[in-house]
C-alpha angles and dihedrals in degrees: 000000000000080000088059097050083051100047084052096050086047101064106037077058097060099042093050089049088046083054102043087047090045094055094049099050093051096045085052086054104048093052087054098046080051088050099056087035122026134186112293110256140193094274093051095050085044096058085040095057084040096059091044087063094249121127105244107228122186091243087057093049097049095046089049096048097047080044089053093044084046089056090052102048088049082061 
């Protein structure tokens, strides 16, 4: 019986400390994805409608980048 309760133990042990490690390494790996590529800003935008040929206004920025956030937070 006393084998039982240990085995038990045992293994919620082991899956709380799976979760707490997993968390942490993929919490250690999306700051460092963010790092090499991070969120797309108004520069970059900027230099991208630049490069498509369009003039970039203020108006145009502002209403791609809430169309963009509104993407992400969809997903």
């Amino acid at each position: 019986m006393m084998q039982i309760w240990l085995a038990i133990v045992l293994i919620v042990v082991a899956l709380l400390g799976g979760v707490a490690l997993g968390f942490f390494i993929a919490r250690k790996y999306m700051m460092n994805y963010l790092k090499k590529n991070p969120p797309i800003n108004e520069q970059m935008l900027k230099t991208m409608m630049m490069q498509m040929g369009q003039k970039p206004s203020q108006k145009k920025i502002n209403q791609m980048l809430k169309a963009m956030n509104g993407q992400m937070d969809k997903q």
